[in-house]
DSSP file (Angstrom, degrees, kcal/mol; ACC not computed):
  #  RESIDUE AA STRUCTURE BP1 BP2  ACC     N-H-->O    O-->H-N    N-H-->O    O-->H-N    TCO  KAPPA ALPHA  PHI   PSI    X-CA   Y-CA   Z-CA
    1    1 A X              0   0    0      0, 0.0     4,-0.1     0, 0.0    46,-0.0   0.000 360.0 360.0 360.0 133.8    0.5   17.8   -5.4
    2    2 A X        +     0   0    0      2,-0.1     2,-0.2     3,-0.0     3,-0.0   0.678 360.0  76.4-120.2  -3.5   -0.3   21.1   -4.1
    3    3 A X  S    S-     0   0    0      1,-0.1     5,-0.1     2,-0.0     2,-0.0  -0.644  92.6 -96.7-111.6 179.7   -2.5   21.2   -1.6
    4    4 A X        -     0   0    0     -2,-0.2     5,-0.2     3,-0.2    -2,-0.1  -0.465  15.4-143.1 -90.4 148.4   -1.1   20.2    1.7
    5    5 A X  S    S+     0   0    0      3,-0.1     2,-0.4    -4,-0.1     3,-0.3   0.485  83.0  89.6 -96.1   9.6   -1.7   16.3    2.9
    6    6 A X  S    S-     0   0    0      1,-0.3    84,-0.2    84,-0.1    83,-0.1  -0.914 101.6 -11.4-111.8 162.4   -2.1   18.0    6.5
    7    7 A X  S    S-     0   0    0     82,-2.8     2,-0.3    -2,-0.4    -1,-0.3   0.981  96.2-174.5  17.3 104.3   -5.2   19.1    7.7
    8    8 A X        -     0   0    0     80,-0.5    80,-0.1    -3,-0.3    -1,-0.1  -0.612  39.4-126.5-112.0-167.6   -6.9   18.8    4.7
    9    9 A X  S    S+     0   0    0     -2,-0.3     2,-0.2    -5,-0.2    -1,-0.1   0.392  84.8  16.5 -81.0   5.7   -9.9   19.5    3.1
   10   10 A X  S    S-     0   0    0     81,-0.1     2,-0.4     0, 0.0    -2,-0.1  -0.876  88.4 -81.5-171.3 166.6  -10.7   16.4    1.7
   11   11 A X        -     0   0    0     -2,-0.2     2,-0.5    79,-0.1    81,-0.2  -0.745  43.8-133.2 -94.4 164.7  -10.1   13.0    1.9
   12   12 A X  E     -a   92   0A   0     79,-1.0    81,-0.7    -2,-0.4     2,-0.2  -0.916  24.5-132.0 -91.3  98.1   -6.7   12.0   -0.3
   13   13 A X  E     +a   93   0A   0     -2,-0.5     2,-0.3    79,-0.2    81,-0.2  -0.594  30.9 179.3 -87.6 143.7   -7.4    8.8   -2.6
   14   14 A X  E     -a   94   0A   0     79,-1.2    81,-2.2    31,-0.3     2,-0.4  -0.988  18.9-152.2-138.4 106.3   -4.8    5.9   -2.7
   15   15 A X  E     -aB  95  44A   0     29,-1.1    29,-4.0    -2,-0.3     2,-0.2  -0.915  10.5-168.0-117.1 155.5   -4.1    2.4   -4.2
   16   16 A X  E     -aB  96  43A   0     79,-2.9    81,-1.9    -2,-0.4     2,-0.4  -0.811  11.1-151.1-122.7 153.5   -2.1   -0.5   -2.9
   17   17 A X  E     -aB  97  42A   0     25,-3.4     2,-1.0    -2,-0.2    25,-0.9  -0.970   5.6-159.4-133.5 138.1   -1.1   -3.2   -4.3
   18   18 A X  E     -a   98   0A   0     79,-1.2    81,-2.6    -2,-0.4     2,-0.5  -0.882  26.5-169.3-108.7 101.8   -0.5   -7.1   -2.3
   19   19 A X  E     -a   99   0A   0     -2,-1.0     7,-1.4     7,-0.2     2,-0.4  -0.780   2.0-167.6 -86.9 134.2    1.8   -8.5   -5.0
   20   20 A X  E     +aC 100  25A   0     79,-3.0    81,-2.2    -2,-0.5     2,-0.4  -0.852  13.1 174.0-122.8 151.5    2.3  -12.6   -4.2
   21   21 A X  E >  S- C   0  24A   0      3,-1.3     3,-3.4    -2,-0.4    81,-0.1  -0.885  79.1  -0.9-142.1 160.0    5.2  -14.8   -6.1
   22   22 A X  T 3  S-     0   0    0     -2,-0.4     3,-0.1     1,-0.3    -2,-0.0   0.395 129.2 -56.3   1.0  53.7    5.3  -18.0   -4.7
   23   23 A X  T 3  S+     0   0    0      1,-0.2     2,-0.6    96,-0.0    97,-0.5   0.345 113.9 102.2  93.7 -11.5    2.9  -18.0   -2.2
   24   24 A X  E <   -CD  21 119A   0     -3,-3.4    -3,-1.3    95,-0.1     2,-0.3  -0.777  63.1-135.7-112.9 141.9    4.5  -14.9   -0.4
   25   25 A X  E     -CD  20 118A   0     93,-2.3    93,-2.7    -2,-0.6     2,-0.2  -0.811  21.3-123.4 -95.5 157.5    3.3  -11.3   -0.6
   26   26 A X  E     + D   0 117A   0     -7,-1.4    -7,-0.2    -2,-0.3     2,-0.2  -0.595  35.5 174.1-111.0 143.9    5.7   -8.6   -1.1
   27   27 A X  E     - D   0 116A   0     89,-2.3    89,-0.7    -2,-0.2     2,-0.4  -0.831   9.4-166.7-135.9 167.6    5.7   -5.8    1.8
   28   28 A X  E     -ED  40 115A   0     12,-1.6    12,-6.0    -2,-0.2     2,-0.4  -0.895  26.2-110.0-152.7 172.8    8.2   -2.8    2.2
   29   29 A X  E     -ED  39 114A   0     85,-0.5    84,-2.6    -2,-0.4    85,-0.7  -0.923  38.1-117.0 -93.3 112.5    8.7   -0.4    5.3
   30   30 A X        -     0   0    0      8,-1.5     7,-4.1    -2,-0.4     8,-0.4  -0.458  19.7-165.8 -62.9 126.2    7.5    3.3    4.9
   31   31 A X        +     0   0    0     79,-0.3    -1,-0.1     5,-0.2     2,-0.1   0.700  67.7  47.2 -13.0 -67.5    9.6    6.1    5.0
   32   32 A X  S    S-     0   0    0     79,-0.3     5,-0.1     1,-0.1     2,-0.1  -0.368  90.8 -83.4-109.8-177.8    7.6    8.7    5.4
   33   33 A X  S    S+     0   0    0      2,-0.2    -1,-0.1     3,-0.1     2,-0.1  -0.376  91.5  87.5 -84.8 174.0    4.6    9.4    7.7
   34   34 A X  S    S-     0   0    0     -2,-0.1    -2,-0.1    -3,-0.1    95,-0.1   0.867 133.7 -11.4 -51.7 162.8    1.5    8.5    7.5
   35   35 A X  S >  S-     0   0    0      1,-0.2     3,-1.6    -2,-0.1    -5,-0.4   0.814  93.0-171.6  62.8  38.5    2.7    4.7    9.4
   36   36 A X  T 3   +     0   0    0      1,-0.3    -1,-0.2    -7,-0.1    -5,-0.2  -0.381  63.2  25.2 -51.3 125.6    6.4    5.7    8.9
   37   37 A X  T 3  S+     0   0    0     -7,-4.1    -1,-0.3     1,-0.3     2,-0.3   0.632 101.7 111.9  92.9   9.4    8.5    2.7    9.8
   38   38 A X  S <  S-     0   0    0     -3,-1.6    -8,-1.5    -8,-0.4    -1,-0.3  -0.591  75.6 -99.6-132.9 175.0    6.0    0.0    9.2
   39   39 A X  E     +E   29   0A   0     -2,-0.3    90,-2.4   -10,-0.3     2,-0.3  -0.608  53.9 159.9 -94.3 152.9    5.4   -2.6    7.0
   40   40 A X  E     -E   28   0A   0    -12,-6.0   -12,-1.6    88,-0.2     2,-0.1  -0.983  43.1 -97.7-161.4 162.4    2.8   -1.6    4.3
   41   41 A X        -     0   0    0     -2,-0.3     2,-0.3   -14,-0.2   -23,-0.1  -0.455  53.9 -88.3 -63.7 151.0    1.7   -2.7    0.9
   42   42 A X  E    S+B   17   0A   0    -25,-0.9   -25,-3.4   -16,-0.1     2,-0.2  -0.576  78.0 100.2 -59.1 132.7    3.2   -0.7   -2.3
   43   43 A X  E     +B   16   0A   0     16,-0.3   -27,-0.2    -2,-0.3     2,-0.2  -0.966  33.7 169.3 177.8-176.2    1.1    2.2   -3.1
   44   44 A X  E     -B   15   0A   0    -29,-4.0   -29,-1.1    -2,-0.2     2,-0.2  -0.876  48.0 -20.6 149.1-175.9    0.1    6.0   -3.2
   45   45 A X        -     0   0    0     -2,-0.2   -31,-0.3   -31,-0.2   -32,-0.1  -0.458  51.1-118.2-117.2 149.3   -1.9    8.3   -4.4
   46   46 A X        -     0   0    0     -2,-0.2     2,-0.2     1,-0.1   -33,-0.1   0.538  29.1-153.3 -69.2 144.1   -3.9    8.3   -7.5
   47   47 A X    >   -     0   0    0      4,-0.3     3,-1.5    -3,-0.2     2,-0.3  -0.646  35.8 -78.5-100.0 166.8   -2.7   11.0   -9.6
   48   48 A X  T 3  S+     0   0    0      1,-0.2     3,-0.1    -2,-0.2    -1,-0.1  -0.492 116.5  29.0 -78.1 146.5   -5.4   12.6  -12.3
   49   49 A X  T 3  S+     0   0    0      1,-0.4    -1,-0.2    -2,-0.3    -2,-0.0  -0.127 103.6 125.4 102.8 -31.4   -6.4   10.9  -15.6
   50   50 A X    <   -     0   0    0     -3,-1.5    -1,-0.4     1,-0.1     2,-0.2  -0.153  56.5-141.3 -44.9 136.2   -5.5    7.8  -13.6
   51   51 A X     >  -     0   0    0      1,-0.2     4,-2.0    -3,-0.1    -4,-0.3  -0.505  38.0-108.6 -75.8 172.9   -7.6    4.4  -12.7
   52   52 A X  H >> S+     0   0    0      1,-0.2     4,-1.4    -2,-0.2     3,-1.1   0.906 118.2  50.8 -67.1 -69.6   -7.3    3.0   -9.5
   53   53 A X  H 3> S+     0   0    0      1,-0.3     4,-1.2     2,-0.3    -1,-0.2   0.758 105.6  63.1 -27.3 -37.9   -5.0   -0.1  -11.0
   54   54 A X  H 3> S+     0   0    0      1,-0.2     4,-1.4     2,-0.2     5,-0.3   0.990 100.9  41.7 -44.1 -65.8   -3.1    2.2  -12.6
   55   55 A X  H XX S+     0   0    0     -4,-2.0     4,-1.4    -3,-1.1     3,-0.7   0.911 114.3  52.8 -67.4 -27.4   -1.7    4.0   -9.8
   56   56 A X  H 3X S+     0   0    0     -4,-1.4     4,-1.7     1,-0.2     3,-0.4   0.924 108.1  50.5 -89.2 -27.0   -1.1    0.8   -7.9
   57   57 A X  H 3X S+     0   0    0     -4,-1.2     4,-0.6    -5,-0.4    -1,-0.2   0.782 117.2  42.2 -71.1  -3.4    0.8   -0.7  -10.7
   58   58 A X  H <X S+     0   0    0     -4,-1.4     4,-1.0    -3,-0.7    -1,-0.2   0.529 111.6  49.5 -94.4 -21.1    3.0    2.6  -11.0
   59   59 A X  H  X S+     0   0    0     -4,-1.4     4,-1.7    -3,-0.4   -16,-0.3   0.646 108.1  59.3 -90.7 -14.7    3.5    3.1   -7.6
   60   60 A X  H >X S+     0   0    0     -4,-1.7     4,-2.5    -5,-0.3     3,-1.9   0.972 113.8  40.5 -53.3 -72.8    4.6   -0.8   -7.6
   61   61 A X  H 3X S+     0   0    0     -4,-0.6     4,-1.5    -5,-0.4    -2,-0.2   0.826 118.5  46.2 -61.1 -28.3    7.2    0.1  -10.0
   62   62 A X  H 3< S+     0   0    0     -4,-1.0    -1,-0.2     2,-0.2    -2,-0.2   0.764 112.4  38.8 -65.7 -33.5    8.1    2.9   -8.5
   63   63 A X  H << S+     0   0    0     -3,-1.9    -2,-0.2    -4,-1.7    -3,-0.2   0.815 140.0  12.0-102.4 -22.9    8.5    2.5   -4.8
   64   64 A X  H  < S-     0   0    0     -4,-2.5    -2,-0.2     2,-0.2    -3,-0.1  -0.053  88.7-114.7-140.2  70.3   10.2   -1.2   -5.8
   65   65 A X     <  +     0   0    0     -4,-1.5     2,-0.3    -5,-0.2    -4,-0.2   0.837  69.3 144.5  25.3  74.4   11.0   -1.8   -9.2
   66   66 A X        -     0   0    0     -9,-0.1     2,-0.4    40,-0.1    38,-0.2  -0.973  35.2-152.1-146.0 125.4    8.2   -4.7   -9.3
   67   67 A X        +     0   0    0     36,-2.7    35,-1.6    -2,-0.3    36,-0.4  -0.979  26.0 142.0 -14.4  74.7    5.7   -5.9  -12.0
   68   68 A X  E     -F  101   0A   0     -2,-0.4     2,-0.5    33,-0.3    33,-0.2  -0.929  37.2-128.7-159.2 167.9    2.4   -7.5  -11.7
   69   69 A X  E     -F  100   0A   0     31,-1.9    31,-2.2    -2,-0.2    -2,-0.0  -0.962  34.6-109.6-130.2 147.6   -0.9   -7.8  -13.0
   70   70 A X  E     -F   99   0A   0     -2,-0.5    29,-0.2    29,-0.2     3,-0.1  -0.243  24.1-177.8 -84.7 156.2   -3.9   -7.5  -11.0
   71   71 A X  E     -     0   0A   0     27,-4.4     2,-0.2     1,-0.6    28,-0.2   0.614  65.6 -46.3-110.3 -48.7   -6.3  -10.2  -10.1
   72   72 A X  E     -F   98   0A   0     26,-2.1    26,-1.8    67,-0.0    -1,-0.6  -0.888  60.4 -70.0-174.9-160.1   -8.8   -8.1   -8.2
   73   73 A X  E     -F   97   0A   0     24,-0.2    24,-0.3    -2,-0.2     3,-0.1  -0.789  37.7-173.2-117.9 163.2   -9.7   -5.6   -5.8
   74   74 A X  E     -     0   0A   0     22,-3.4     2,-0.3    -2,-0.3    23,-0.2   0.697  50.7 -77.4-100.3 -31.0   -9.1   -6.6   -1.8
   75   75 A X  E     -F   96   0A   0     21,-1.8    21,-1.7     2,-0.0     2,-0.3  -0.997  41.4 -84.6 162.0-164.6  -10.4   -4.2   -0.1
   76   76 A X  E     -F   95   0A   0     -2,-0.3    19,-0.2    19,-0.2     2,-0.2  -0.943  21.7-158.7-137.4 173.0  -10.1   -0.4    1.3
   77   77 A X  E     -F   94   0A   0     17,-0.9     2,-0.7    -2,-0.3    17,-0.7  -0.901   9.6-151.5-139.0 110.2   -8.6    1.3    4.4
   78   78 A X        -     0   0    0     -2,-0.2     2,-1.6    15,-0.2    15,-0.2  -0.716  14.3-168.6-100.5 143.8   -9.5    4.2    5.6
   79   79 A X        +     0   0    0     -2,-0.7    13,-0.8    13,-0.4     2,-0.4  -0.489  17.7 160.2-114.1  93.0   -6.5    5.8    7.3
   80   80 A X  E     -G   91   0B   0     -2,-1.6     2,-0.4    11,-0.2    11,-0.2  -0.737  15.2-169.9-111.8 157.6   -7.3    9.1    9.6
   81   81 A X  E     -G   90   0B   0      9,-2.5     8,-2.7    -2,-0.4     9,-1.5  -0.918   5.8-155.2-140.6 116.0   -5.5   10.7   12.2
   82   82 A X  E     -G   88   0B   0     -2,-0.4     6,-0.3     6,-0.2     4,-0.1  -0.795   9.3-130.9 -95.9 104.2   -6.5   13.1   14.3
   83   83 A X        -     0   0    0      4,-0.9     3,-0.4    -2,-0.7    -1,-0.1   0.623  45.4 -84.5 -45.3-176.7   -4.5   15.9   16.4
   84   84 A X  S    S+     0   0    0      1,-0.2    -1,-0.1     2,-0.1    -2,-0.1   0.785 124.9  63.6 -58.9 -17.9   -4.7   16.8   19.9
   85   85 A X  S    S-     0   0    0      2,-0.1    -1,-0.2     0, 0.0    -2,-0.1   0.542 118.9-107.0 -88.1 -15.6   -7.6   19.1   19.4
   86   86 A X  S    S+     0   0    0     -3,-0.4    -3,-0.1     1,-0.3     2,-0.1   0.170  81.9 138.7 125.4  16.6   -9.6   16.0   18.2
   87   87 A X        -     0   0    0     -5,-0.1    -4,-0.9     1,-0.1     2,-0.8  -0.527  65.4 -95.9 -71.1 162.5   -9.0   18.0   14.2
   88   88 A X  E     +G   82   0B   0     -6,-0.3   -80,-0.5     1,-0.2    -6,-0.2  -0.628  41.2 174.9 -84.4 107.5   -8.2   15.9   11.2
   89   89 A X  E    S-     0   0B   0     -8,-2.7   -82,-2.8    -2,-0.8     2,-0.3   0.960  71.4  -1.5 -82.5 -49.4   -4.4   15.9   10.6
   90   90 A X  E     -G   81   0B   0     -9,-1.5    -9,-2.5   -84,-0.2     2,-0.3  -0.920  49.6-171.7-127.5 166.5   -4.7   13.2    7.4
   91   91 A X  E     +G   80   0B   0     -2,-0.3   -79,-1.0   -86,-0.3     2,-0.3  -0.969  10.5 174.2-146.2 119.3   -7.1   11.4    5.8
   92   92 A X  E     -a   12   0A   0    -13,-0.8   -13,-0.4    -2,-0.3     2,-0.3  -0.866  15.9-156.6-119.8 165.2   -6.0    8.7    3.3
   93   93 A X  E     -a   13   0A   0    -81,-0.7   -79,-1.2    -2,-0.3     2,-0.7  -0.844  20.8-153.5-109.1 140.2   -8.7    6.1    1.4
   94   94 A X  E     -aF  14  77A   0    -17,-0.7   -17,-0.9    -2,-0.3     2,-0.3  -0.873  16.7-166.4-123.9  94.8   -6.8    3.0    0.2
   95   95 A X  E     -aF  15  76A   0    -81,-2.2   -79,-2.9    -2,-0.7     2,-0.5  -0.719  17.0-165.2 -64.6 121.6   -7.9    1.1   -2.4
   96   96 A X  E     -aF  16  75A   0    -21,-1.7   -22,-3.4    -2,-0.3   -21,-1.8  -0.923   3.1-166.7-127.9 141.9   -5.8   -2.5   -2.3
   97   97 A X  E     -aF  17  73A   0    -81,-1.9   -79,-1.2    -2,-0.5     2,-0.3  -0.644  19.8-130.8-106.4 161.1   -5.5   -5.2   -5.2
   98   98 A X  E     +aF  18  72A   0    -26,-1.8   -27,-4.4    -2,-0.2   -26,-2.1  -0.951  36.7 167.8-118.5 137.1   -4.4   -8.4   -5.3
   99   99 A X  E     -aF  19  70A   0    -81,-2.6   -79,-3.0    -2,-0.3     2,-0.3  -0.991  28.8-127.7-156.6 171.1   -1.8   -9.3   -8.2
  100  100 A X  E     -aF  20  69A   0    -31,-2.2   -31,-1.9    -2,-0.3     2,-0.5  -0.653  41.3-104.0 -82.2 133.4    0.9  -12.1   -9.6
  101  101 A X  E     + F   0  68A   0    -81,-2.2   -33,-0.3    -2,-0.3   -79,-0.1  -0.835  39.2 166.9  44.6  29.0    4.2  -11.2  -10.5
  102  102 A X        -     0   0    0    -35,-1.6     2,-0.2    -2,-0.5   -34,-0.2   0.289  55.3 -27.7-130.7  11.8    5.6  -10.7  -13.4
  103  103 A X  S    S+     0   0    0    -36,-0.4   -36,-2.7     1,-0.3    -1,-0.3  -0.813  73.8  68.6 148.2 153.2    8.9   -9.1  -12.8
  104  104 A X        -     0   0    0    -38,-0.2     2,-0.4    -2,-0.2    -1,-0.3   0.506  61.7-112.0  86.8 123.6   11.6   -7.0  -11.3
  105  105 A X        -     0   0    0    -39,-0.1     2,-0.1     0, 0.0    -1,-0.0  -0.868  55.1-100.6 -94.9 139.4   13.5   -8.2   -7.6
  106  106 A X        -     0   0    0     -2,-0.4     2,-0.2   -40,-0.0   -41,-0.1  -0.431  39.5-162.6 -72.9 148.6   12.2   -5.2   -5.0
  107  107 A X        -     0   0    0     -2,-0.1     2,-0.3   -44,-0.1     7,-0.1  -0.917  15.2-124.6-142.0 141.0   14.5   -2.9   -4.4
  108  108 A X        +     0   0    0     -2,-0.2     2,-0.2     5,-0.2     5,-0.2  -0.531  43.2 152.5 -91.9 149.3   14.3   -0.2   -1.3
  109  109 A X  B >   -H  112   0C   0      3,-2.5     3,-1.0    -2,-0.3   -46,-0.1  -0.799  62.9 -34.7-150.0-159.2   14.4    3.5   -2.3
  110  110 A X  T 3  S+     0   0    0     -2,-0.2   -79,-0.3     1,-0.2   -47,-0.1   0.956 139.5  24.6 -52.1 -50.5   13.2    6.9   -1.1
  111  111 A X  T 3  S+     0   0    0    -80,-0.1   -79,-0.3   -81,-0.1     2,-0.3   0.195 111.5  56.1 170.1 109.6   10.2    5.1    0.2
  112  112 A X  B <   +H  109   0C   0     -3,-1.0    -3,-2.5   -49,-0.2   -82,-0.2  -0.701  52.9 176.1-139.4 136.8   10.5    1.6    0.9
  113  113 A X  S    S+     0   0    0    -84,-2.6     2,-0.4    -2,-0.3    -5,-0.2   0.669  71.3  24.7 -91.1 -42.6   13.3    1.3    3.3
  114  114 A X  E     -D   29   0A   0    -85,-0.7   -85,-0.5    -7,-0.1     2,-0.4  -0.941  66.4-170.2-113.3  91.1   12.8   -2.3    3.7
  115  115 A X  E     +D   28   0A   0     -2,-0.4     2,-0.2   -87,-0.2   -87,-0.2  -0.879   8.5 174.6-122.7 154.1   11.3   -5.1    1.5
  116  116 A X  E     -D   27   0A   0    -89,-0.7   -89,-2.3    -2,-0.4     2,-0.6  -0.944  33.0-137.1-141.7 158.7   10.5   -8.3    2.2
  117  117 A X  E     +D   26   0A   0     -2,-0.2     2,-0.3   -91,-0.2   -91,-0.2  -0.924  50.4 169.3 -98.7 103.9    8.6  -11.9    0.5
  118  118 A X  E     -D   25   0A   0    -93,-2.7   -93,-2.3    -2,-0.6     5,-0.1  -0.926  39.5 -90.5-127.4 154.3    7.0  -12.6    3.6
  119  119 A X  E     -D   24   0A   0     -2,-0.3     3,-0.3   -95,-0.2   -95,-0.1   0.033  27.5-130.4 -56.7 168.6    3.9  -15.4    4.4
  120  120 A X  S >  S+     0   0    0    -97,-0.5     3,-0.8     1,-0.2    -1,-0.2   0.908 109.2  59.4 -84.0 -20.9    0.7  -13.9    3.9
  121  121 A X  T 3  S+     0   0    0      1,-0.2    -1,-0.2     2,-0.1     3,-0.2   0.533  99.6  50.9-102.9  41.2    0.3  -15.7    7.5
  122  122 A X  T 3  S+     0   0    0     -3,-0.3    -1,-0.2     1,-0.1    -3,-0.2  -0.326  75.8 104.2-132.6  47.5    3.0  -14.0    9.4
  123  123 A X  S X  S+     0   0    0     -3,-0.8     3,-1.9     2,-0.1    -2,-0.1   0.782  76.6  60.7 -82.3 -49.7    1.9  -10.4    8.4
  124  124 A X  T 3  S+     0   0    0      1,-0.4    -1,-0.1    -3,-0.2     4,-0.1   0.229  92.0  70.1-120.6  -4.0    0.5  -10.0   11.9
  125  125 A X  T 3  S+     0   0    0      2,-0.1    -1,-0.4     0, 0.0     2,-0.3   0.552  99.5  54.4 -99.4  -9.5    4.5  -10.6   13.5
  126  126 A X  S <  S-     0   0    0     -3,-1.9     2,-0.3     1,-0.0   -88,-0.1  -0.676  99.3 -88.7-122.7-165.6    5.8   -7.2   12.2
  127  127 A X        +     0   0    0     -2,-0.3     2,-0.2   -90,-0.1    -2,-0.1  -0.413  55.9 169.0 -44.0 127.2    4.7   -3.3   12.4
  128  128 A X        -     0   0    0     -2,-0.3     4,-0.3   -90,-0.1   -88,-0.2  -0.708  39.3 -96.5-158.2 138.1    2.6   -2.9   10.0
  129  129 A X    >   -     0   0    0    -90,-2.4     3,-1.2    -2,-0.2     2,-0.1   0.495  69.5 -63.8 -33.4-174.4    0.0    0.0    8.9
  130  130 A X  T 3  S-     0   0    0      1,-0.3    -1,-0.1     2,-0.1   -51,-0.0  -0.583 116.6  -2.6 -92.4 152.0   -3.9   -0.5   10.0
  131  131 A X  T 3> S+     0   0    0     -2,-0.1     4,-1.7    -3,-0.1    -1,-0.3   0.669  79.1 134.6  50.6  18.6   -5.6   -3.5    8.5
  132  132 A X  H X> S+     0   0    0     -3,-1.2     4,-1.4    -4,-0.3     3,-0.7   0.987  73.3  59.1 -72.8 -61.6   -2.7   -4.8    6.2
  133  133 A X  H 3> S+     0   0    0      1,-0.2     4,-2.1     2,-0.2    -1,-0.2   0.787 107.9  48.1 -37.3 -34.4   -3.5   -8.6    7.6
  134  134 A X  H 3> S+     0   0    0      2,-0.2     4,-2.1     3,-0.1    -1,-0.2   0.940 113.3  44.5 -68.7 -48.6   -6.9   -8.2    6.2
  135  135 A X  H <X S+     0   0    0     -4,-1.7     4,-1.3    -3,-0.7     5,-0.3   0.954 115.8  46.9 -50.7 -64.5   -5.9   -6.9    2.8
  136  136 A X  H  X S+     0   0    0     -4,-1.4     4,-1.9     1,-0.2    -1,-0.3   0.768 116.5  42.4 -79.5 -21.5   -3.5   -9.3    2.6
  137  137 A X  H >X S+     0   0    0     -4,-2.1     3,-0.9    -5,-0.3     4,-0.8   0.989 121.2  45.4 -52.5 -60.5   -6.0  -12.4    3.8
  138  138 A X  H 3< S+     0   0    0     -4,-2.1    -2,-0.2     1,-0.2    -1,-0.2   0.531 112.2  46.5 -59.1 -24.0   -8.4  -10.8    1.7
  139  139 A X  H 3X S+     0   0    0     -4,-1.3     4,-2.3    -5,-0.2    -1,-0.2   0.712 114.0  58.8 -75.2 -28.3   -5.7  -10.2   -1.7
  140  140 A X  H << S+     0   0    0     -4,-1.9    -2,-0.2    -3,-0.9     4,-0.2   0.657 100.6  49.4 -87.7  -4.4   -4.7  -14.1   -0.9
  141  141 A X  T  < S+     0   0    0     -4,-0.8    -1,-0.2     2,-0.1    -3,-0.1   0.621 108.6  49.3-100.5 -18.0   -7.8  -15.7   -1.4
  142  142 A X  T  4 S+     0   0    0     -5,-0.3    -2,-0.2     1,-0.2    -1,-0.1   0.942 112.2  47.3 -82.3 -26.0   -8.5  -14.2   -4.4
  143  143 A X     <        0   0    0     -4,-2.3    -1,-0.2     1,-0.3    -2,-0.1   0.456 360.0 360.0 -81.4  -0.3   -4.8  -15.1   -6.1
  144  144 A X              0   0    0     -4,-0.2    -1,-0.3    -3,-0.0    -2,-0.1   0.289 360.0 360.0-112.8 360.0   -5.5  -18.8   -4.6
C-alpha cells in the first residue's frame, strides 16, 4: 500500500469476516491502531483484483490461520476519526460477512494479539471496535 492510511484522500475499503463454530463467533484483539487493543472481527483491506469475500477469507487466514465459507453479507461500518483540528485522520469502510467454519484453531500473530470463541451475546462485555455487536447480531441471524 503506498499511500498513507493517515489523512487520506479517500476512504480505505475493508472486509470482515464474523466466523461462528458452534454457536460462537470467533474475535481477536487488534494490534495496530485504528481500535488497537480491542476485540474486532478478522479482516483488512481489499487489495486490487480482489472481491470483497475474497479479502475477508484471506485476511481470515491470515491474521488467524482460520477457514470458512461465507453465508452472507452483515453489514458495513464506517470507521472515521478525526484530529484535533476537526480533519480526517482515517477513514475505513467495513464490509462484514457472516461464515461457518471449516478449519484451522486461531492462532494470534502480528495482528491478533488475542483470539477468542466467544457468544455472539456477550460481545458487548469486552472492548471492542464500533458496531461489532451489530455485525455480529446481524452475521448470527443469517448463519441461524
Amino acid at each position: 500500500m503506498t499511500e498513507s492510511r493517515l489523512y487520506p484522500t479517500r476512504p480505505f475499503l475493508a472486509a470482515s469476516v464474523a466466523v461462528f463454530r458452534d454457536g460462537k463467533v470467533l474475535l481477536a484483539s487488534r494490534t495496530k491502531a485504528p481500535a488497537a487493543d480491542v476485540f474486532s472481527l478478522p479482516g483488512g483491506l481489499v487489495e486490487i483484483g480482489e472481491t470483497l469475500q475474497q479479502a475477508a477469507l484471506r485476511e481470515l487466514m491470515e491474521e488467524v490461520c482460520v477457514s470458512a465459507e461465507i453465508v452472507g453479507f452483515a453489514g458495513h461500518v464506517d470507521i472515521i476519526e478525526r484530529d484535533a483540528d476537526d480533519r480526517v485522520l482515517r477513514h475505513f469502510v467495513v464490509n462484514a460477512f457472516a461464515a461457518r467454519w471449516l478449519g484451522g484453531e486461531p492462532q494470534t500473530g502480528p495482528e491478533a494479539g488475542e483470539v477468542r470463541w466467544i457468544e455472539p451475546s456477550r460481545v458487548g462485555e469486552l472492548p471492542t471496535s464500533p458496531d461489532l455487536a451489530r455485525l455480529v447480531n446481524a452475521a448470527a441471524a443469517l448463519i441461524r
